[in-house]
Each structure stands twice: as structure tokens, then as C-alpha cells.
C-alpha positions as CSV (number, residue, x, y, z in Angstrom):
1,X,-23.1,-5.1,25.2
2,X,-23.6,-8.7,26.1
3,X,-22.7,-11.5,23.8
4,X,-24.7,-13.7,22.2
5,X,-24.8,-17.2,21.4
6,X,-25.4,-17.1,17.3
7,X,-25.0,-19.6,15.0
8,X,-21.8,-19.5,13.3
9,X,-23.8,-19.9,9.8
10,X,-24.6,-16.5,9.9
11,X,-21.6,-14.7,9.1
12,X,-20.1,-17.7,6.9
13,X,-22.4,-17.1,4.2
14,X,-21.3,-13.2,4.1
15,X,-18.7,-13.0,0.6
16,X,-15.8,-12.1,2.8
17,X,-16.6,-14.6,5.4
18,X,-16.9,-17.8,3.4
19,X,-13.1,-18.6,3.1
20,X,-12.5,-17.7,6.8
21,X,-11.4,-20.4,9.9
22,X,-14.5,-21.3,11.2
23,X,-13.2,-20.6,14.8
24,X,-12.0,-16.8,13.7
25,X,-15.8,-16.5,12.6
26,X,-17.0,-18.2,15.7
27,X,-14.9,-15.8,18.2
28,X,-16.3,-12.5,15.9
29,X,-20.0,-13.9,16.4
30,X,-19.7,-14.1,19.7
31,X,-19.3,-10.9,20.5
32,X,-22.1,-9.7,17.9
33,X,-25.6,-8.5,18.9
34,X,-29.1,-8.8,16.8
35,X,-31.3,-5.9,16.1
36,X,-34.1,-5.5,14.4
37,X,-34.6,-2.6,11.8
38,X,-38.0,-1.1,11.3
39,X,-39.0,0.2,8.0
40,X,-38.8,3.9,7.1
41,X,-36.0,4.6,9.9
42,X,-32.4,6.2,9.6
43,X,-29.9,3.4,10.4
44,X,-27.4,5.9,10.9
45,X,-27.0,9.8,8.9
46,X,-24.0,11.3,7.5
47,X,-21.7,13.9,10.2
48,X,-22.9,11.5,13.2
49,X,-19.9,9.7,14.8
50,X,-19.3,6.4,13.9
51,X,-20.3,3.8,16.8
52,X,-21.1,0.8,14.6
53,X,-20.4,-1.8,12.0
54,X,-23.4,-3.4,10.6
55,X,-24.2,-7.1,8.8
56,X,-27.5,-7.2,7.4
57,X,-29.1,-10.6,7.6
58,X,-32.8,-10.2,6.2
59,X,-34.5,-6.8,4.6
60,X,-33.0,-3.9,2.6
61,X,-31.0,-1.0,3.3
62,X,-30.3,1.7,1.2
63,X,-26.9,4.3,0.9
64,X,-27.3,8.0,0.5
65,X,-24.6,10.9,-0.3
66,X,-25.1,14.6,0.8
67,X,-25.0,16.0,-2.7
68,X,-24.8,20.1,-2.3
69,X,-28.2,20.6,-0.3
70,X,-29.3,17.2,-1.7
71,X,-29.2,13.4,-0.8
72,X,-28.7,10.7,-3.6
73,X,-29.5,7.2,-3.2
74,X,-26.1,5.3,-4.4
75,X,-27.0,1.5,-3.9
76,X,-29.3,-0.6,-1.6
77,X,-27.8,-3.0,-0.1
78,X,-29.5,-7.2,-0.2
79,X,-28.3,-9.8,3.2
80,X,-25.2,-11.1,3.1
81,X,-23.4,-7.4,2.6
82,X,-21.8,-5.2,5.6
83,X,-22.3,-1.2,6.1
84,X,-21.2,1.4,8.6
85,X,-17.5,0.3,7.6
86,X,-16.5,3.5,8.9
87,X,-16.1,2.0,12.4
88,X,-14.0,-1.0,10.9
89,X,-11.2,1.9,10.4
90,X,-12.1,4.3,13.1
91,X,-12.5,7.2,11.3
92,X,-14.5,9.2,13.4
93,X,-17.7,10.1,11.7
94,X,-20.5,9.2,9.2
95,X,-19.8,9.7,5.1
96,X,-23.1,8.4,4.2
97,X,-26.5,7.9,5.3
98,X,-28.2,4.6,5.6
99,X,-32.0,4.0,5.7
100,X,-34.1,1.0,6.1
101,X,-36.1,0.4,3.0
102,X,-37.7,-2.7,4.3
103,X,-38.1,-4.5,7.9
104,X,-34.4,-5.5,8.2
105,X,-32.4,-7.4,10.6
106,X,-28.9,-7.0,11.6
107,X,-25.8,-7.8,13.3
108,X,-23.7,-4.7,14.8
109,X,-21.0,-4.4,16.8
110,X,-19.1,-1.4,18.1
111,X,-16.1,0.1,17.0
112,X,-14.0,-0.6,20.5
113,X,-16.0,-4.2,20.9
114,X,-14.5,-5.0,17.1
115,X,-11.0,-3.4,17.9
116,X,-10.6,-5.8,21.0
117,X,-11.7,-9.0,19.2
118,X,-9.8,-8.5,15.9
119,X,-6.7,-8.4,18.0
120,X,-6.8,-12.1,17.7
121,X,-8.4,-12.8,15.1
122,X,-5.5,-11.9,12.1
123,X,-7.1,-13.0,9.3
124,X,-10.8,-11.5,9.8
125,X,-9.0,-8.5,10.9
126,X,-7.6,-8.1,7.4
127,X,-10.2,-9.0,5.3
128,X,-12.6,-6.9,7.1
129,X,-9.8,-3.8,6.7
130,X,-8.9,-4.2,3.1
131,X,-12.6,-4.0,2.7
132,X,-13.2,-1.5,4.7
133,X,-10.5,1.0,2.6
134,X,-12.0,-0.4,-0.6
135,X,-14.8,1.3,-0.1
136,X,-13.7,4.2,1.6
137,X,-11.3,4.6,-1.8
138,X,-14.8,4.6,-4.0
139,X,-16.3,6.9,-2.1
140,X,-18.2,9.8,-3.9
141,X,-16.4,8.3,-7.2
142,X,-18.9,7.9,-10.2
143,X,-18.1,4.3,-12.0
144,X,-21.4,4.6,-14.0
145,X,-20.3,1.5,-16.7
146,X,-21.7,-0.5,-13.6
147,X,-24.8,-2.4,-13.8
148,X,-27.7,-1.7,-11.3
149,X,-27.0,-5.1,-9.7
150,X,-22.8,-5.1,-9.6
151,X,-21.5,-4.9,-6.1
152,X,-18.0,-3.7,-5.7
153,X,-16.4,-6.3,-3.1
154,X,-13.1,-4.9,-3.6
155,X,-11.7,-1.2,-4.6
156,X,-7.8,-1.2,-4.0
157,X,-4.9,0.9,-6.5
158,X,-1.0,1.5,-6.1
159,X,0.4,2.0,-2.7
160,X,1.0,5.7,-1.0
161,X,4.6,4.8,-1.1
162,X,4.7,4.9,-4.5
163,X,3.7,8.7,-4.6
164,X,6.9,9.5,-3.1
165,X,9.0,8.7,-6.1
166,X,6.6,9.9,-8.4
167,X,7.0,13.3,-6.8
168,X,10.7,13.4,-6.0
169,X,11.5,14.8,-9.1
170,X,9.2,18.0,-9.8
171,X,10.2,18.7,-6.1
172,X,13.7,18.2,-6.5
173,X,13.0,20.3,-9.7
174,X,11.1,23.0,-7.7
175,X,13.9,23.3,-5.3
176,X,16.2,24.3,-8.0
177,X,14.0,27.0,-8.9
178,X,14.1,28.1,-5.8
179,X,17.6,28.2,-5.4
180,X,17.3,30.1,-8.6
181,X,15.9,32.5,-7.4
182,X,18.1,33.2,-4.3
183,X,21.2,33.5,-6.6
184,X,19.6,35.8,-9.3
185,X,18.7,37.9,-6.1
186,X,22.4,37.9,-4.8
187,X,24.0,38.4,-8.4
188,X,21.6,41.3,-9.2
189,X,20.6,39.2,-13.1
190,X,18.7,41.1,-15.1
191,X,14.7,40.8,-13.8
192,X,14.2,38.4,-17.2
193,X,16.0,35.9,-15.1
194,X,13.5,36.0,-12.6
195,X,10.6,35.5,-14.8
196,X,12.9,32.2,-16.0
197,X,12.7,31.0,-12.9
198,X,9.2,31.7,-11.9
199,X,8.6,29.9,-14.7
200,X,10.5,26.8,-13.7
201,X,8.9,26.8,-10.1
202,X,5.0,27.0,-11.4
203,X,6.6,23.7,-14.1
204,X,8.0,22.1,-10.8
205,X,3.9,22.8,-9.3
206,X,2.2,21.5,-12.3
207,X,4.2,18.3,-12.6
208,X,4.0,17.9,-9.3
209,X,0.1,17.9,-9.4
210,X,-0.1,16.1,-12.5
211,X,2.2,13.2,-11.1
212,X,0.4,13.5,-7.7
213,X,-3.3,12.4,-10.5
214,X,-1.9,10.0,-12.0
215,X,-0.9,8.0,-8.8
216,X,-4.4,8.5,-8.1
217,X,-5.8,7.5,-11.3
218,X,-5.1,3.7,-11.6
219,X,-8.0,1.9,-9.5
220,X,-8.0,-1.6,-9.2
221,X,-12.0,-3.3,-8.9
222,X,-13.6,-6.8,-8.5
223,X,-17.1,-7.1,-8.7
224,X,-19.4,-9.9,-8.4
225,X,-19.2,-10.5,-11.9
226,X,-15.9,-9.3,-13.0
227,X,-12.3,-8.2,-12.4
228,X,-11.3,-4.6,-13.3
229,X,-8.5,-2.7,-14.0
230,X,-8.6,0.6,-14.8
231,X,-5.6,3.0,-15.8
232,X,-5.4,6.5,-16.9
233,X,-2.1,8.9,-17.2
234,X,-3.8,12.6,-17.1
235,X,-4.8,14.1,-20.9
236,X,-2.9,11.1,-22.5
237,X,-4.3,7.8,-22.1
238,X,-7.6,6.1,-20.5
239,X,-7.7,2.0,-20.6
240,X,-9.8,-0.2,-19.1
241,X,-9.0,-4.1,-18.9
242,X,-11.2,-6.5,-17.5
243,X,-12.2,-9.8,-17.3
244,X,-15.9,-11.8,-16.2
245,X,-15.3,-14.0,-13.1
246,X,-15.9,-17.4,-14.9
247,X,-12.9,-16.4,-17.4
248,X,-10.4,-16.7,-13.9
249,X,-8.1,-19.5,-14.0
250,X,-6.0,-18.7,-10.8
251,X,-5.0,-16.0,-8.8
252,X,-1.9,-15.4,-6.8
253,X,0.1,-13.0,-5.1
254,X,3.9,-12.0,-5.0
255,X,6.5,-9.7,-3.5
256,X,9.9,-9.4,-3.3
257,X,11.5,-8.7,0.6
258,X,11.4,-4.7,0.0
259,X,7.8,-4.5,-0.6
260,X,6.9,-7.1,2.0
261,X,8.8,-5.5,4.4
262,X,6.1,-1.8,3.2
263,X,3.1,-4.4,3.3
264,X,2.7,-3.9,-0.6
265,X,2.9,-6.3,-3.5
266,X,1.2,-7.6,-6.4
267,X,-1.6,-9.8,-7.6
268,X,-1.8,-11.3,-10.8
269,X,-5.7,-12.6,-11.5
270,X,-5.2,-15.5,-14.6
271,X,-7.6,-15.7,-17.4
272,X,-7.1,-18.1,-20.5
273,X,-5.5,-15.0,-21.8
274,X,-3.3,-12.1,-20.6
275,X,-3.8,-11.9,-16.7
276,X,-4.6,-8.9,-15.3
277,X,-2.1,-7.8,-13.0
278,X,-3.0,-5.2,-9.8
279,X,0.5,-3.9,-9.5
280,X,1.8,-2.2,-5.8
281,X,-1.4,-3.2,-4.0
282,X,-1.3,-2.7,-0.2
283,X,-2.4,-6.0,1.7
284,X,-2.1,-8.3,-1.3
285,X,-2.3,-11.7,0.2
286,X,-6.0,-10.3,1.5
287,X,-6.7,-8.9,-2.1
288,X,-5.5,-12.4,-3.4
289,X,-7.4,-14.3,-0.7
290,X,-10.8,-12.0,-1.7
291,X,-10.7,-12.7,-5.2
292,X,-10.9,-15.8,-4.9
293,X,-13.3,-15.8,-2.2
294,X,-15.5,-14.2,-4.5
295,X,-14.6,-16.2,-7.7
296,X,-15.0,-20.1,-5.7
297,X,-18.6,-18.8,-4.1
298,X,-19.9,-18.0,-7.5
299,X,-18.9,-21.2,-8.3
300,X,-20.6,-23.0,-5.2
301,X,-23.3,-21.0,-5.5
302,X,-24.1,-22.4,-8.9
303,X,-24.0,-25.8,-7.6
304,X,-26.0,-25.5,-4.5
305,X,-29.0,-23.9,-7.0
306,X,-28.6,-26.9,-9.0
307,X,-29.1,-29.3,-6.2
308,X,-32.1,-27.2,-4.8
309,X,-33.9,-27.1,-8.2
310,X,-33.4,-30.9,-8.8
311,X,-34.8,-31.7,-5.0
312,X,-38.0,-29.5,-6.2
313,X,-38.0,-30.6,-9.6
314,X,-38.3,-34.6,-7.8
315,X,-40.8,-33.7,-5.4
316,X,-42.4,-31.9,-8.3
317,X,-42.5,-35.5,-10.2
318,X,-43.0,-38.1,-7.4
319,X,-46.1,-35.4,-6.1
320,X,-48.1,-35.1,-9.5
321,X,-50.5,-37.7,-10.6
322,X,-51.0,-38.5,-14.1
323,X,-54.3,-39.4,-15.7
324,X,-54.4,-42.8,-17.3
325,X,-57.0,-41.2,-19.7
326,X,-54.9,-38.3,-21.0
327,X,-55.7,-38.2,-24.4
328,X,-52.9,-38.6,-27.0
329,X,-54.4,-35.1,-28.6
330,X,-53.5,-33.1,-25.0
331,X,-50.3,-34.2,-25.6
332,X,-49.7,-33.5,-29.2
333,X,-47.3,-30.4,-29.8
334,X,-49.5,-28.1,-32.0
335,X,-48.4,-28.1,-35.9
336,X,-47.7,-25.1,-37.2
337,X,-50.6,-23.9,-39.7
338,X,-50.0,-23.6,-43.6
339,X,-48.1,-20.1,-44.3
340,X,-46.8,-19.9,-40.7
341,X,-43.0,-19.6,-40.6
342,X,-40.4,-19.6,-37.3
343,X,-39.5,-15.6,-36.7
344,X,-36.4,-14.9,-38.3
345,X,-33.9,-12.5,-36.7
346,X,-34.2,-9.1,-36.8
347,X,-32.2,-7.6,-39.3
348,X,-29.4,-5.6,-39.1
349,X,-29.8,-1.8,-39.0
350,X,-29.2,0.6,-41.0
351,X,-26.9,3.8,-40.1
352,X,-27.5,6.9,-42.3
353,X,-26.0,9.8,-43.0
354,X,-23.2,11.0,-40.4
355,X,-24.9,8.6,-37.6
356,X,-22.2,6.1,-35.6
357,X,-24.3,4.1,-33.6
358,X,-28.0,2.5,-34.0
359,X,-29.4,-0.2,-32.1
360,X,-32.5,-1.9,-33.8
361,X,-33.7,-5.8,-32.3
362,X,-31.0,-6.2,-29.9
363,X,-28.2,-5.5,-33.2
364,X,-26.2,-2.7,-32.0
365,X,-24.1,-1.1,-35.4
366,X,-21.4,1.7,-35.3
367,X,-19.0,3.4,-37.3
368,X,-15.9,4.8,-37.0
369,X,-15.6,8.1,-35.2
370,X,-16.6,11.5,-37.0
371,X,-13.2,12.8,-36.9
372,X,-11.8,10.4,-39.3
373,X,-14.2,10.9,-41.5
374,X,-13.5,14.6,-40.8
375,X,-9.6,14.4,-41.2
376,X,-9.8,12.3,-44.8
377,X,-12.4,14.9,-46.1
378,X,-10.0,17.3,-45.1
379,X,-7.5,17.2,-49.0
380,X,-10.6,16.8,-50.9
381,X,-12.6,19.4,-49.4
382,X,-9.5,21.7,-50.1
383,X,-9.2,20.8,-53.5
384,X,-12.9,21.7,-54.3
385,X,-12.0,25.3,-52.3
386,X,-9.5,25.9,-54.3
387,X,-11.5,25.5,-57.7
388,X,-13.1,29.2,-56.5
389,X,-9.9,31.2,-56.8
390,X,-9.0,29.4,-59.8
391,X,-12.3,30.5,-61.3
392,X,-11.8,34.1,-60.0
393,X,-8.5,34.4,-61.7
394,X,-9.5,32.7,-65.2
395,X,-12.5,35.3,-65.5
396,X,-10.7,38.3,-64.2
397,X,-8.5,37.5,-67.3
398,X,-5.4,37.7,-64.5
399,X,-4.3,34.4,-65.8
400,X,-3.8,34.5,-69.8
401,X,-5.9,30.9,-70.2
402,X,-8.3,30.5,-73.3
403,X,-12.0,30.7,-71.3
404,X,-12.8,27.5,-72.4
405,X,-9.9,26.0,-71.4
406,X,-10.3,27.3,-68.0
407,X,-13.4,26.1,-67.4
408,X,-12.7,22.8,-68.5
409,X,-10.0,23.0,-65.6
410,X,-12.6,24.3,-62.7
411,X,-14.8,21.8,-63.5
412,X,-11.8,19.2,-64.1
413,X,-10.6,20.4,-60.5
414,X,-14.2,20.4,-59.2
415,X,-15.1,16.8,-60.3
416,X,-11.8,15.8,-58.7
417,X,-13.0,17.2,-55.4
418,X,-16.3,15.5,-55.0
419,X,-15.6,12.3,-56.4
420,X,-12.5,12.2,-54.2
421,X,-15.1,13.2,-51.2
422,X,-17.3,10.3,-52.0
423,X,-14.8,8.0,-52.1
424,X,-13.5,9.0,-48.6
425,X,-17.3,9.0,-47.5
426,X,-18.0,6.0,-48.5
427,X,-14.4,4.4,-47.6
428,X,-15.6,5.6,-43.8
429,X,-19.8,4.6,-44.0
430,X,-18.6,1.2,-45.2
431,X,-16.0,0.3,-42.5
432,X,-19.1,-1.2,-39.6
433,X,-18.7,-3.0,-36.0
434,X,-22.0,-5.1,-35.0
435,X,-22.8,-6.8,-31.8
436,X,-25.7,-8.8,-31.8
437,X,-26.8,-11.1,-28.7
438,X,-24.8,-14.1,-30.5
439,X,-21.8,-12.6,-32.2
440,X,-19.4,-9.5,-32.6
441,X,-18.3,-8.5,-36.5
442,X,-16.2,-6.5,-38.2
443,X,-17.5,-5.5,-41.8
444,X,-14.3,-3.8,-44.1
445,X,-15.1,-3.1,-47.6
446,X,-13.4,0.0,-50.0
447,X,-15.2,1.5,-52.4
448,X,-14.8,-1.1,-55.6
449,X,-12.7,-2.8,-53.7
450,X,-12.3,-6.0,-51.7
451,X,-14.5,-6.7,-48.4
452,X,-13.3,-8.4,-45.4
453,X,-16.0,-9.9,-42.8
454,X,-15.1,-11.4,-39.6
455,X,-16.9,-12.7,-36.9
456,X,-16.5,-14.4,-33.5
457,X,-19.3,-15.9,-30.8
458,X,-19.6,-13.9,-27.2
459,X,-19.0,-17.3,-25.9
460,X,-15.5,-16.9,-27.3
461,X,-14.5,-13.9,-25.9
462,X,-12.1,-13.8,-22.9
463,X,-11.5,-10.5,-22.5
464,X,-12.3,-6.8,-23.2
465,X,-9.8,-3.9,-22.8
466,X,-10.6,-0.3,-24.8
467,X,-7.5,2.7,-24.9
468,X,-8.0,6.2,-25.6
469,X,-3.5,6.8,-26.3
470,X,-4.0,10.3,-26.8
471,X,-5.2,13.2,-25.5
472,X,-7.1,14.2,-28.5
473,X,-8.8,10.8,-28.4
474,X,-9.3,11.7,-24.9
475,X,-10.9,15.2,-25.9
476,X,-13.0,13.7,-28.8
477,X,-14.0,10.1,-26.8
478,X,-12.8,8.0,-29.4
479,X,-10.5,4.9,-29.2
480,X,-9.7,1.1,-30.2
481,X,-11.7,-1.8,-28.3
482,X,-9.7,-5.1,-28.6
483,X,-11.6,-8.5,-27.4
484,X,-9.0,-11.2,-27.2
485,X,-10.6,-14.2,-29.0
486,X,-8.6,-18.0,-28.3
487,X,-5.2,-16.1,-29.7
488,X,-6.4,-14.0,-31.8
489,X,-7.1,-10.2,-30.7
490,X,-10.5,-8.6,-33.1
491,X,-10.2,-5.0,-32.9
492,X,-13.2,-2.3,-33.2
493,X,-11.2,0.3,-34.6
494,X,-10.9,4.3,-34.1
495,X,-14.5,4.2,-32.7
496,X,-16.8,6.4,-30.8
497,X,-17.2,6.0,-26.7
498,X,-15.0,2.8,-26.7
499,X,-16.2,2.8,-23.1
500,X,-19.9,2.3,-23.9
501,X,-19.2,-0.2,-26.6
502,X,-17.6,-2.6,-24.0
503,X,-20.7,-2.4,-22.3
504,X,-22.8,-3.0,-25.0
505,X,-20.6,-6.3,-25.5
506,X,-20.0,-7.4,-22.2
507,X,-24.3,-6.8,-20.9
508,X,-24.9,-9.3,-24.3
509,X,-21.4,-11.8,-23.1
510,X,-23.4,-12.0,-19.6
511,X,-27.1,-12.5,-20.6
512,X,-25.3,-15.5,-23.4
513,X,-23.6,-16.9,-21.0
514,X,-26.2,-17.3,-18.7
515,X,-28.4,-18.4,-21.2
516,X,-26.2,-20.9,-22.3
517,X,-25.7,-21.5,-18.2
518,X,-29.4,-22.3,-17.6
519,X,-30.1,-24.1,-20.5
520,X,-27.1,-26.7,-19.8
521,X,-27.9,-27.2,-16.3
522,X,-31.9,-27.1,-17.2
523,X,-30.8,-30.4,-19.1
524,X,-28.5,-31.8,-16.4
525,X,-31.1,-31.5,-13.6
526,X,-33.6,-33.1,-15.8
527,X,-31.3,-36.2,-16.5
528,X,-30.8,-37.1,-12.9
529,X,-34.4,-36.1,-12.0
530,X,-35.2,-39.1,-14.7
531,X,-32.2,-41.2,-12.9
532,X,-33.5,-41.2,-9.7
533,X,-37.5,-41.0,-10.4
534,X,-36.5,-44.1,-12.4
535,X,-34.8,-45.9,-9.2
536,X,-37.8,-45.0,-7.7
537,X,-40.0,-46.8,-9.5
538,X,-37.8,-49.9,-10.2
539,X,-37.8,-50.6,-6.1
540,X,-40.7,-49.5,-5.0
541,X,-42.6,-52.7,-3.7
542,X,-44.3,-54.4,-6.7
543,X,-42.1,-53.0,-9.2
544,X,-40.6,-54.9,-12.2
545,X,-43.2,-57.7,-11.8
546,X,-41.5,-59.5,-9.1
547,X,-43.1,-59.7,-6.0
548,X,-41.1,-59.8,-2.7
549,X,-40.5,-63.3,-0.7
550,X,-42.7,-63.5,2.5
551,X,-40.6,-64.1,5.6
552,X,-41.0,-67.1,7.3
């Protein structure tokens, strides 16, 4: 493959690139060649041996999976992202299929071509390998509370190392069993020792494979829009903590001289709030040096928009002639006619019956989960069972009550019952969470009692975390959402799919944000386009009424 002289832009404006010496990216380029993708052709299908890495430059690409005697399409990839990172690693052969969804052009370079040049290039070399596992660790893995246009840039969790002690002690335990087993045999115990025994050793197994899942459980993401840190311990608790890139305050990495010496450490990612902290990472300087990667470009990104739209926003103004005969009505706002009001916001909705969510105008409502409804109704309930045998008894005569006595105390008992249920019906209907496009609130009120309102803006929010602690929470999907407000943490208690409720709030944070975003530097470009069309006008020749001095 001969080398080719290609400018070094072309790789710099790649995510993992951007932060990289410019003469590592240089000495990569160089040994790169261009090729052009035609549309409707298979880049590359999954079970062929892995001979290239790929960096698409113009066009789309799409990623299948061999699902049973099916393919599904799992993302499709825009310029500026790499594929075919099974030849970063070596691995041997294809996982996925890649097809060209538009005419696309790329950059490739073999697996032994890459191998030789990454040998001095250290940096590159473990950027483009800590990427490369990231996505080898995602894999086939469903993360389905990300949007359609979230690209995973990173996918790390806890060192291998670390499932050594986690295992040492159902194996240590199995062992004993084991031994167990040899010394009922030479003592000639009773066979019920045996079964003891046996029992130990398939204990010792089940630990061992529920230790060996929740190792495997804790993943560790960064998106182009967020940080990530997810966290499960099998049947007991799920959490998921995260964080939206322009929340990040700093991000660093540590070790101490044990862990450096394994190649593992930590990285703690600072928010204006608790940091989120990916414990026992492997590579973490390269995790570190990503994240912010990722979190700076967004940053530049914004400002090298800005400086685009006020350079066509200029040319825009300078360009366009205005008519000296506009007439003052063309540029009269029109008034609004008698009767006409603004549109209000929608209202709220309404939830009925047993229902725990409803979304209605962009106003998404819920309620706690069934099953606390279910467990206060539980005493009530009971009581109003418990009036039929006390009815049986009076009119069998078995109980020596005067009749009307006793039915006085059914329908005493009875009346007990169902007003108690109401109350515990309405205690639960009345408890609501809200999330609108501008708020979140959290609506108390008891039956005859006091009411407690709270609100707080999206903009104010910065962070979201859900837990499920149990594993009947776990069974039943219920948990608590906490959004940690300035200092203050506003809870969305015992409800329903926690998980989909931070969606609801963090799609609505985004689309605010943004908003906000657009509309404040919307304003900004306008100033300076005024600034400088201003200028503009003061020195052009003939401007201001003075006329410039002929030259002698």
C-alpha cells in the first residue's frame, strides 16, 4: 500500500483526534490510503477476517448484527467517526457488517500497516485502543434509553483484575466442599453428610457466577451529550447516574503505584455537584484525556457555528438592498384583532383511575407505583373481608349478639373498611410528579390535609441518578429518581420505570437548554453583526458627512 500525501486536517477533526500532537497525526496520515465507497455495497460482512480500519470522511455507513437468521441495522455512522475497529485490536474476524448507505469516502489502513506505525506513535496508539475495547465491550448490548442521534465515544467498566478477588472467595469456599467431600468419603458419614456438602459446592457455583455478573455489570459511558455511569448488583439494586456534558467542570485521573503498576485507575468527571467517579478503569489517563476531548470540542464546536452564522448573517446585511420607498405599513407588526388572545399553555393532564403516567401537550404526569397503592389497601381491604364472617356468625345465632346490634357492627366494620380504602386511595392519586418542557414538580397533598408543591426549572438541574435498592423493586420496575438541584436533591418518589422518567426529563433538559443556547447566541451574533455593519458604514468613503482630503 503506498502512502499518501493527505492533509493533516483530515484526521484532526475526527473526536479522538482533536487533542492529539499534530505530528503523531501527521506520521498516522501518512501511511493512510483514500477509497471511495459506492452506494448499495458491503464495506465489509460479519465472519470475514478483519484486514482493515476505516475513517469515514464524506457519505454514510450503516452497522448490522446477525440476529438468529436475521440482520439488524444498529446505528449509521456520519464523517468524522471510525469503523472496522476490529483490526485496531487484531481480533481476527468481522462482528458486524457494514454497508454503504450513501456514496462515501474513506480512509483505511491495514491491520499490520497500523501495528508498525502505532509503535511510535504512543499516544494515538492508546486512544485509538481504549476505543477500540469500548466498543468491542458494547457489543450486541441493548442501551435502548439512548437517543437515535447519541454516539457512544467511550464504553469502559472495572478492570479484569478485579474479578479475581471478587471470585476468591466462593472458590476458596468451593474448595472446602470439596475437601468435604473427600473426608466424609474416608470417614464413611452418614450419606446426609454428602447431600451437606453437595449443597455447599453448587452455593460455592452460584456465588461464584453471581459475583462473576456483577463484575460485569457496572459499565462506564460517555456520549456526545452526556457522561454515564451505570451500576447494578444482580436481583438487588440497578442505578444509573449521569450527567449532560455542559454540567462538566473538570476531569482528572488518579492511581496509586499498585494500580499503575496493573495499568488501572480511576477517573473522576466534576460536575457542580457530586462527580461521577469511573472507579478501576483500565487505561485511565486515555479515558481522562477522551473525556475531555469530547467535552472541549463541544465547546469549540459551538463557537466556530457562531462565527460561521455571524460571517453569513454580514454578508446577508451588506448584500441586501433596501427600498427607500418601503412603506411604514410593510413594516408594521400586525395588531392582534379584538377577542384574539396569546395561546396559553396546555394544561395539565389528568390521570384517572389506577393510571401512573399520561402525557398530554408536552406535560408528562405520574403517580406512584401500583404496589403502594396495592400494599396500603392491603389492612383496609382485610377489614372489609372480615365483616363476612362476622355476618355469618351473628345470623347463624353462633355468637349470642342481639340482631340488631350485630348489624349495626357489620355495617360499623364495613363503613370502616371503605372509608379507610378511600382514604388510602386518595392519599396515593393525590401524591403527582410533572415534567413539563420548563419545569419538574412535585405535588403532596393528604386527604383533608396539608399540600406541599415544589418546583424547580430544567435549567437548574445538574444531575439525574434513579435506584431500584431491592430486588422486588427490581421485579416490579419501580424506584426513587433524585435530580440534584444547586444543594438541594428533589426526589420523584416510589415511582413507576424510574428509568424512563429520566428520559422523559433529560430529552426536555436538552431541547431547554438548547433553546435557551440558540436564542442567547441568536442575540449575540445579531449585536456584533450591528457592530461591524455599523463600522462599515461609518468608513466607507463619504460617510459621516466628511469628505476625504485630496492628495496633493
Amino acid at each position: 500500500m503506498a502512502p499518501n500525501n493527505l492533509t493533516p486536517s483530515r484526521l484532526a477533526t475526527f473526536e479522538l483526534f482533536v487533542d492529539m500532537p499534530a505530528e503523531e497525526i501527521t506520521a498516522l496520515e501518512s501511511a493512510l490510503e483514500e477509497k471511495r465507497l459506492p452506494k448499495g455495497k458491503d464495506v465489509f460482512r460479519e465472519g470475514e477476517k478483519a484486514r482493515y480500519v476505516y475513517f469515514l470522511l464524506e457519505g454514510r455507513v450503516s452497522i448490522w448484527y446477525r440476529r438468529g437468521d436475521e440482520e439488524e441495522q444498529v446505528r449509521v455512522l456520519e464523517p468524522g467517526e471510525l469503523f472496522g475497529e476490529e483490526a485496531i485490536l487484531g481480533t481476527g474476524l468481522r462482528h458486524a457488517s457494514a454497508f454503504v448507505e450513501a456514496d462515501s469516502r474513506v480512509l483505511r489502513i491495514s491491520h499490520p500497516a497500523l501495528h508498525e506505525r502505532l509503535r511510535g506513535l504512543p499516544l494515538t496508539a492508546e486512544m485509538l485502543r481504549t476505543a477500540a475495547r469500548g466498543r468491542q465491550l458494547v457489543r450486541g448490548r441493548s442501551f435502548h434509553w439512548l437517543t437515535p442521534d447519541e454516539t457512544v465515544y467511550l464504553a469502559t467498566r472495572k478492570t479484569n483484575l478485579l474479578l479475581v478477588p471478587n471470585l476468591a472467595p466462593p472458590v476458596l469456599f468451593g474448595l472446602l466442599s470439596l475437601g468435604g467431600v473427600v473426608v466424609i468419603r474416608q470417614q464413611s458419614w452418614p450419606d446426609a453428610a454428602y447431600l451437606i456438602a453437595g449443597a455447599g459446592l453448587l452455593a460455592a457455583l452460584a456465588y461464584g457466577a453471581w459475583s462473576a455478573v456483577d463484575w460485569g455489570n457496572d459499565f462506564y459511558l460517555v456520549t456526545n451529550r452526556r457522561v454515564v455511569a451505570l451500576r447494578r448488583v444482580p436481583l438487588i439494586y440497578d442505578d444509573r447516574q449521569e450527567t449532560p456534558l455542559d454540567m462538566i467542570q473538570s476531569v482528572s485521573s488518579a492511581s496509586t503505584v499498585s494500580q499503575r503498576a496493573f495499568g488501572y485507575g480511576d477517573v473522576t468527571v466534576r460536575t457542580y455537584t457530586r462527580p461521577i467517579v469511573l472507579r478501576s478503569i483500565p487505561n485511565p489517563k486515555a479515558a481522562a484525556r477522551l473525556i475531555e476531548t469530547i467535552w472541549k470540542r463541544r465547546q469549540v464546536r459551538e463557537e466556530q457555528d457562531d462565527r460561521a452564522e455571524i460571517g453569513r448573517l454580514l454578508e446577508s446585511r451588506l448584500n441586501q438592498k433596501h427600498s427607500a420607498e418601503a412603506s411604514l405599513e410593510g413594516t408594521e407588526a400586525p395588531e392582534t384583532g379584538a377577542g384574539q388572545t396569546a395561546p396559553s399553555a396546555p394544561p395539565a393532564p389528568a390521570l384517572g383511575g389506577m393510571q401512573t403516567r399520561v402525557e398530554q401537550g408536552g406535560v408528562v404526569t405520574y403517580r406512584k407505583h401500583k404496589f403502594f397503592l396495592m400494599r396500603n389497601l392491603f389492612l383496609p381491604v382485610l377489614l372489609i373481608l372480615a365483616a363476612i364472617p362476622i355476618g355469618a356468625l351473628l345470623t347463624s345465632g353462633v355468637l349470642p349478639v342481639d340482631p340488631l346490634l350485630g348489624i349495626t357492627v357489620v355495617i360499623g366494620v364495613l363503613a370502616a373498611g371503605l372509608g379507610w380504602s378511600a382514604y388510602e386511595y386518595l392519599d396515593w392519586a393525590n401524591d403527582l410528579y410533572q415534567v413539563t418542557p420548563e419545569q419538574i414538580l412535585a405535588l403532596h397533598r393528604k386527604p383533608l390535609g396539608d399540600e406541599e408543591r415544589r418546583a424547580a426549572g430544567l435549567e437548574n438541574i445538574l444531575s439525574l441518578e434513579y435506584d431500584r435498592p431491592s430486588l422486588l423493586a427490581r421485579l416490579l420496575n419501580f424506584g426513587t429518581l433524585k435530580a440534584v438541584v444547586g444543594q438541594v436533591n428533589f426526589t420523584f418518589d416510589e415511582i413507576g420505570d424510574p428509568v424512563h422518567v429520566q428520559e422523559d426529563i433529560f430529552r426536555r433538559m436538552e431541547v431547554k437548554k438548547r433553546r435557551a443556547s440558540d436564542s442567547q447566541r441568536r442575540q449575540r451574533r445579531e449585536e456584533i453583526a450591528d457592530w461591524i455593519e455599523t463600522y462599515h458604514n461609518l468608513t466607507r468613503p463619504g460617510a459621516g458627512g466628511a469628505e476625504p482630503k485630496e492628495q496633493k
